[in-house]
C-alpha positions as a LaTeX table, in Angstrom:
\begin{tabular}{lrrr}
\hline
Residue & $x$ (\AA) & $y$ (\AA) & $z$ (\AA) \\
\hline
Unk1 & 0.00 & 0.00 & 0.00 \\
Unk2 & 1.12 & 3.60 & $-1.30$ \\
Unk3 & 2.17 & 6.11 & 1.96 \\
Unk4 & $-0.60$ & 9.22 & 2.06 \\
Unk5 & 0.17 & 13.03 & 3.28 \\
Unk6 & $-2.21$ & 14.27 & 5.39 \\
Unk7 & $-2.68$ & 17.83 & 6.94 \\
Unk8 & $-5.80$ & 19.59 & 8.15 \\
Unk9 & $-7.10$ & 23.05 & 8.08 \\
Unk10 & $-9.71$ & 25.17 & 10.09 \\
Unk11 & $-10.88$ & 25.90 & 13.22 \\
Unk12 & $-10.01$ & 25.28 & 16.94 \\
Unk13 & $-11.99$ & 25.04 & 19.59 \\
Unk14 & $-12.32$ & 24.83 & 23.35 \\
Unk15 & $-14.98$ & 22.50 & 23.79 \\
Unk16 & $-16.70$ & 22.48 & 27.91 \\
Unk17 & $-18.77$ & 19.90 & 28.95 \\
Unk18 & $-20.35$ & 19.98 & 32.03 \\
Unk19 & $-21.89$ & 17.54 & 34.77 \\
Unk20 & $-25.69$ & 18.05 & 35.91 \\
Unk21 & $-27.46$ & 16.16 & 38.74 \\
Unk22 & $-30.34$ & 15.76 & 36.10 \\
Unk23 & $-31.04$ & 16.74 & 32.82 \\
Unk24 & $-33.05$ & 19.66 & 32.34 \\
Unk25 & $-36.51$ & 19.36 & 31.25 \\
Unk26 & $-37.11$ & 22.08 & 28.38 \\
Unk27 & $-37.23$ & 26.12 & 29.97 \\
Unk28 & $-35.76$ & 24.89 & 33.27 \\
Unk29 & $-32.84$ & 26.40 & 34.45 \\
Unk30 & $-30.19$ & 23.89 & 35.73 \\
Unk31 & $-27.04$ & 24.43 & 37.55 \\
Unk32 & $-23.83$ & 22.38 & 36.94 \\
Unk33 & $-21.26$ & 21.38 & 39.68 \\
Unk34 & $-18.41$ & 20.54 & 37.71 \\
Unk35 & $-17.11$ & 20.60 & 34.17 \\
Unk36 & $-14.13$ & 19.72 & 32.35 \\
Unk37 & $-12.36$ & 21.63 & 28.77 \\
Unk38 & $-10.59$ & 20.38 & 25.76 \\
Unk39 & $-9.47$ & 21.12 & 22.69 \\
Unk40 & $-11.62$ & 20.53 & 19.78 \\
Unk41 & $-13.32$ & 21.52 & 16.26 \\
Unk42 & $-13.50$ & 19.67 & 13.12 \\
Unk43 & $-10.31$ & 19.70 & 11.46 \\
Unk44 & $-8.27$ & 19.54 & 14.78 \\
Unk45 & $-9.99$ & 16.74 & 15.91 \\
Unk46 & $-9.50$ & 14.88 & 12.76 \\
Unk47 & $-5.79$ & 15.23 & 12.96 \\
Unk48 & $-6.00$ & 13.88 & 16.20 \\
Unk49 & $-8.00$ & 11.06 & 14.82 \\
Unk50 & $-5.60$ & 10.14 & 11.93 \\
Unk51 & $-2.61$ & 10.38 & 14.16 \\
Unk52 & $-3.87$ & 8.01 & 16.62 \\
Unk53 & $-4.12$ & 5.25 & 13.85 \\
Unk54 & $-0.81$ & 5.82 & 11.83 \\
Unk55 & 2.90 & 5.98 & 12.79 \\
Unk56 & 2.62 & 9.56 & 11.38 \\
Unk57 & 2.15 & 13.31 & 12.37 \\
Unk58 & $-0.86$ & 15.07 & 10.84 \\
Unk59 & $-0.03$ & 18.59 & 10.61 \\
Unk60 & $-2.89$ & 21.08 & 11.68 \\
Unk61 & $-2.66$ & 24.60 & 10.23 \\
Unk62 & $-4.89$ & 27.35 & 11.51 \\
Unk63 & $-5.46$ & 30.48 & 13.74 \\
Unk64 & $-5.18$ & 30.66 & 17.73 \\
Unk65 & $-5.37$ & 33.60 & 19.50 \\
Unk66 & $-3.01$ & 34.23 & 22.55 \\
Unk67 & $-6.04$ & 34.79 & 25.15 \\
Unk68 & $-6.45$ & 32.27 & 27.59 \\
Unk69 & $-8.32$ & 30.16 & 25.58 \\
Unk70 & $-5.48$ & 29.92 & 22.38 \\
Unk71 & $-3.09$ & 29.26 & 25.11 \\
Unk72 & $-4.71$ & 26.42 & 26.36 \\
Unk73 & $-5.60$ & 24.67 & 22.92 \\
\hline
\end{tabular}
């Protein structure tokens, strides 16, 4: 099998999940006690992806800012 180049492009984002006693039924304000950030968006993730199944690096090219939230992705 032929070796394949791979880079992504596009955006990067800081993706929060958080942690609810109970899902909210629809209107109803909930509060969360706990949530936890990572890096994400489409083409980053992807890299990520690919680079967990190949010997390879998978190059991401694209814009972060250098607020908190570019420093931590």
């Amino acid at each position: 099998m032929s070796e394949m180049s791979v880079i992504t492009t596009g955006n990067l984002c800081k993706d929060r999940a958080v942690y609810l006693d109970a899902y909210p039924i629809e209107d109803e304000k909930a509060r969360f006690y706990d949530f936890i950030e990572n890096a994400g968006g489409p083409a980053a993730t992807a890299a990520a992806v690919i680079t967990s199944f190949s010997k390879g690096f998978v190059p991401f090219v694209g814009a972060v800012g250098d607020d908190y939230t570019g420093i931590f992705c």
